[in-house]
C-alpha positions as CSV (number, residue, x, y, z in Angstrom):
1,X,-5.1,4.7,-9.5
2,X,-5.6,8.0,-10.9
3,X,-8.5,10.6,-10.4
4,X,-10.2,8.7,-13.5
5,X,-11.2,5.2,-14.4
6,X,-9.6,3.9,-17.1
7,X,-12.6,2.9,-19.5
8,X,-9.5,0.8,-21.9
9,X,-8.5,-1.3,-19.1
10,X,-10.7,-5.2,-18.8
11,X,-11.4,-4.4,-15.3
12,X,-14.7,-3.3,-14.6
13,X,-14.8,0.9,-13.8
14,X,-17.1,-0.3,-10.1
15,X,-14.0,-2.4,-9.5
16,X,-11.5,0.3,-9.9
17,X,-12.8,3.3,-8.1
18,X,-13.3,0.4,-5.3
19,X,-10.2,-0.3,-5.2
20,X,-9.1,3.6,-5.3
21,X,-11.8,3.9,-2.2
22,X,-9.8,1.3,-0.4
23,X,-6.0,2.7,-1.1
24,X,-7.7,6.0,0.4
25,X,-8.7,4.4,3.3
26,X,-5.4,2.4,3.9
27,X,-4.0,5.5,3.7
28,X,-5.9,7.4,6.2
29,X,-7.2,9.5,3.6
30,X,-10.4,9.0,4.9
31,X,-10.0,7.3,8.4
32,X,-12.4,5.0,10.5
33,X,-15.4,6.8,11.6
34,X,-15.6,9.4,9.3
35,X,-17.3,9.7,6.4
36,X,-16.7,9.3,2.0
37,X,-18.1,12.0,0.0
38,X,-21.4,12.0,-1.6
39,X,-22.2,9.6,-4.8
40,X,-22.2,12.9,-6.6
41,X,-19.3,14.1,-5.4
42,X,-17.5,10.8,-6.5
43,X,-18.8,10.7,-9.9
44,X,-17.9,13.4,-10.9
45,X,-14.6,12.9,-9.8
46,X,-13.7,10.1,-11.2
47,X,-15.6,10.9,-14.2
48,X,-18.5,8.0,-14.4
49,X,-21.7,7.7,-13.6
50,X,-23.7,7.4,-10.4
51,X,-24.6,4.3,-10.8
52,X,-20.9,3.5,-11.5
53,X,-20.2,5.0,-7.9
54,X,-23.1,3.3,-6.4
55,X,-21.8,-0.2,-7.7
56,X,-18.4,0.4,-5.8
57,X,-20.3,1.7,-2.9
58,X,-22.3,-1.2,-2.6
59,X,-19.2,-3.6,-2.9
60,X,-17.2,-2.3,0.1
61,X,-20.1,-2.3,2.2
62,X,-21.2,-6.2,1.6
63,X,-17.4,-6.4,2.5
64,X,-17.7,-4.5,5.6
65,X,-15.1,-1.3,4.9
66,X,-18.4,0.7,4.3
67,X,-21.1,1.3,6.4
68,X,-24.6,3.2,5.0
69,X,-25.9,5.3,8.2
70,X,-29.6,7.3,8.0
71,X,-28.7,11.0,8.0
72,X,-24.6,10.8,8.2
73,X,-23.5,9.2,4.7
74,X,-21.7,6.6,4.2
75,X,-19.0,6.0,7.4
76,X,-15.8,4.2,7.1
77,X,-15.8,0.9,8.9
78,X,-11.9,0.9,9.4
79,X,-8.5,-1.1,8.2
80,X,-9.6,-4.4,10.0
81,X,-11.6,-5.9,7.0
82,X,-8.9,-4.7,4.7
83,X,-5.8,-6.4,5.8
84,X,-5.2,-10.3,4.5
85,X,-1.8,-10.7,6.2
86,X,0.2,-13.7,4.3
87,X,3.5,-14.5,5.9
88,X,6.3,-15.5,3.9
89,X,7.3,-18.4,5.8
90,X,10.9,-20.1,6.1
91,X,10.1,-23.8,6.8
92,X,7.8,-26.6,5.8
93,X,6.1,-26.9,8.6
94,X,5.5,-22.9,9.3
95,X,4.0,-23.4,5.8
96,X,1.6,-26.4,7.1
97,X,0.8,-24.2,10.1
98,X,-0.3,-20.6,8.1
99,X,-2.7,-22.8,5.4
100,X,-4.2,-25.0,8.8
101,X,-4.6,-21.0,10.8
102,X,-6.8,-19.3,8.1
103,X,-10.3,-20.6,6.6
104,X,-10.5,-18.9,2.9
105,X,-13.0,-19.8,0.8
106,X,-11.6,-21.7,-2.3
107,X,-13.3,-21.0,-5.0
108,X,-12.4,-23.9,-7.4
109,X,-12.4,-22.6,-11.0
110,X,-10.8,-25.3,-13.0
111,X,-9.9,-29.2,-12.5
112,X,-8.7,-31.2,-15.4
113,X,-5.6,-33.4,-16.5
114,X,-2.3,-31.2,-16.9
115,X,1.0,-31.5,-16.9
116,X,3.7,-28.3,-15.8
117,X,6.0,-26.9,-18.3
118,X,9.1,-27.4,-16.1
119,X,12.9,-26.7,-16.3
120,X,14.3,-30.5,-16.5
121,X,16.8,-29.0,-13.9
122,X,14.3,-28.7,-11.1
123,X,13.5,-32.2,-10.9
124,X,11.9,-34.8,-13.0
125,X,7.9,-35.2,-13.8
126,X,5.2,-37.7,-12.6
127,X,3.2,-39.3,-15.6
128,X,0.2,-37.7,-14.6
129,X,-1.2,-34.5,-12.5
130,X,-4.7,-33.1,-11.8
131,X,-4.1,-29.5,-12.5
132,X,-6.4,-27.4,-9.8
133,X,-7.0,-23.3,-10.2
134,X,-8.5,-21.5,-7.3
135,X,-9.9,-18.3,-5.9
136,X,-9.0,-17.9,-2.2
137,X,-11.1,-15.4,-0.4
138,X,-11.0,-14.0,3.4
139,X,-14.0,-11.5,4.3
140,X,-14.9,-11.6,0.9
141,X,-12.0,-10.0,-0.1
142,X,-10.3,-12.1,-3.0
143,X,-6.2,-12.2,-2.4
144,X,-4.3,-15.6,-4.1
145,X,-4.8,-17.2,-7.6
146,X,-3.0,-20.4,-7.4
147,X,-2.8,-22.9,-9.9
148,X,-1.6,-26.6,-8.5
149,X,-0.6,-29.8,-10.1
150,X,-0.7,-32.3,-7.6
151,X,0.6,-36.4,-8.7
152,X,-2.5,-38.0,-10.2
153,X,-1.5,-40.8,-7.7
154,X,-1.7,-38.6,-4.7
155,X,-4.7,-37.1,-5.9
156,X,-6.7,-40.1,-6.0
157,X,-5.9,-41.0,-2.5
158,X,-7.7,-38.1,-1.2
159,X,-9.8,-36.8,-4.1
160,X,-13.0,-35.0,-1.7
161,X,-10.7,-33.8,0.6
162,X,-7.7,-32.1,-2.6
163,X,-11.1,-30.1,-3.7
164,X,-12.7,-29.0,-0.5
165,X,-9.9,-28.0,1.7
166,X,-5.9,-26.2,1.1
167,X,-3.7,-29.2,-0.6
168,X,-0.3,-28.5,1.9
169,X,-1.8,-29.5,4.9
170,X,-3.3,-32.9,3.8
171,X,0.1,-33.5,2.3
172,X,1.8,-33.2,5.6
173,X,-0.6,-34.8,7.6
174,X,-0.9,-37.7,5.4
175,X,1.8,-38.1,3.6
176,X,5.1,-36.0,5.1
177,X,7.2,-39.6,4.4
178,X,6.7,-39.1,0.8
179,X,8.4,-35.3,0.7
180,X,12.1,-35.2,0.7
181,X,12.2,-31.6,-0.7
182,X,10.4,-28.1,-0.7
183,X,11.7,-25.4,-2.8
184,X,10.2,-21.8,-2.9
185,X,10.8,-18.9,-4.5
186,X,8.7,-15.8,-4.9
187,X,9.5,-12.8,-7.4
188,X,7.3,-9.3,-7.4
189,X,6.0,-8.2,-10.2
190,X,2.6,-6.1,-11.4
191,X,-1.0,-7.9,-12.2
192,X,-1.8,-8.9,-15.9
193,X,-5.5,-8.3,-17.0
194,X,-6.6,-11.8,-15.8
195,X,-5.1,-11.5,-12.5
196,X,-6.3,-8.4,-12.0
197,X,-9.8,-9.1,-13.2
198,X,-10.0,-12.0,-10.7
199,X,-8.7,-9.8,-7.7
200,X,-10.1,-6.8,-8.4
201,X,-6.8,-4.6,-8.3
202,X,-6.2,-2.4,-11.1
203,X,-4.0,-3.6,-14.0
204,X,0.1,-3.7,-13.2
205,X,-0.7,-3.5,-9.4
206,X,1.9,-4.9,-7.2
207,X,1.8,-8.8,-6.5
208,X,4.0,-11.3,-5.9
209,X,4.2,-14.3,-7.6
210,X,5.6,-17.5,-5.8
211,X,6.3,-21.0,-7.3
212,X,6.4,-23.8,-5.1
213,X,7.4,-27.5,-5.2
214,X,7.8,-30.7,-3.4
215,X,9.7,-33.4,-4.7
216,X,9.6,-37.2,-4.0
217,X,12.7,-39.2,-2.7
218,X,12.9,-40.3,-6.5
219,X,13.1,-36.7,-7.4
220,X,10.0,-36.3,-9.3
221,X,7.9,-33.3,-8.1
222,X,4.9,-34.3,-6.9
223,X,3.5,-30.7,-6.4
224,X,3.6,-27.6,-8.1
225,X,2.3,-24.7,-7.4
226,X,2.2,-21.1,-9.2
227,X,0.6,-18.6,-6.6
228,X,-0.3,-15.1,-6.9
229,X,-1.1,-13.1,-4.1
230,X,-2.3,-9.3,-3.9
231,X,0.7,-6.7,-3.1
232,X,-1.5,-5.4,-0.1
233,X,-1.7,-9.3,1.6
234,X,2.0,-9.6,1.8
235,X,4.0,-9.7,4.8
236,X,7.4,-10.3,5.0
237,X,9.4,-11.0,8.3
238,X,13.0,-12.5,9.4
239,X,14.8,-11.8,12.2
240,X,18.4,-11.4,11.4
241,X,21.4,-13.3,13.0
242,X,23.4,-11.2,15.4
């Protein structure tokens, strides 16, 4: 982000000179232990008011990057409350084990009836899905927007457990018979306004978007998901054939 807020752009001004805090800080701008500049001195940098300042301030500290001390400013906390590492993983049950080895808090947004707008190619649709979008957050830190239609029929098998806890792993524990296919594929791209709004990144910031699918042995998908995760919580690792 530049040296300025853009007052044009959805997001909130607090939001964006947070985020421009915490690029600075993952870049050892301004390193653990020391201190940010002075509320002043950041207003009038990026042009806003105090108050605007104040707002970001406030944010970084309830997600522990910032820390108020009597007498020395505001000290950096460090890069520990900053990283969200997702792993790109290359079979089913990797994916099973990386939702069962993290506790976000899903934030259910929407739940209603909904069908996908699928290619015919990729496999044929159930009658009926419950379409599920949801906020997951780690430290308070928002990172995924994922919107998943899961088979009505599934659905209502487990109905508590699909809105209180990650959808894969209940699928796996419970029904791994009914899977005879997984297909991923992820693409990077930069954040609309919506997306951006709900993570709290700055408009056309890197992400990568990721559609995933599971199809029955009768070739209809059963679950569909469309996932959006924050440039800065990907991680992506293979180890090469020699």
């Amino acid at each position: 982000m530049c040296a300025q807020g853009s007052r044009s752009s959805p997001v909130p001004l607090y939001l964006q000179i947070a985020d421009a805090i915490r690029q600075r800080i993952m870049l050892d701008v301004w390193p653990a232990g020391s201190s940010i500049p002075t509320l002043e001195e950041l207003a009038l940098e990026f042009n806003v008011a105090r108050v605007t300042v104040r707002q970001a301030v406030q944010l970084l500290t309830s997600e522990g990057i910032l820390a108020p001390r009597r007498g020395k400013g505001t000290l950096v906390n460090g890069l520990s409350q900053l990283r969200i590492p997702v792993k790109m993983v290359a079979t089913l049950d990797e994916l099973g084990d990386m939702y069962r080895s993290t506790t976000p808090e899903l934030l259910l947004m929407e739940e209603y009836a909904r069908r996908p707008a699928m290619n015919k190619k990729e496999g044929k649709l159930c009658k009926n899905y419950i379409y599920m979008k949801r906020l997951h957050r780690q430290a308070n830190i928002p990172y995924c927007v994922i919107s998943i239609y899961l088979d009505e029929r599934i659905f209502s098998l487990y109905p508590d457990q699909f809105r209180q806890q990650t959808v894969i792993p209940i699928l796996l524990d419970n029904l791994r018979d009914q899977i005879k296919a997984v297909r991923q594929v992820m693409t990077l791209a930069g954040s609309d306004a919506e997306t951006s709004h709900l993570l709290r990144i700055p408009i056309s910031s890197p992400i990568a978007n990721v559609r995933r699918l599971f199809t029955n042995h009768s070739d209809e998908i059963i679950y569909y998901a469309e996932v959006v995760y924050r440039g800065d919580a990907i991680s992506l690792e293979m180890e090469l054939k020699v």
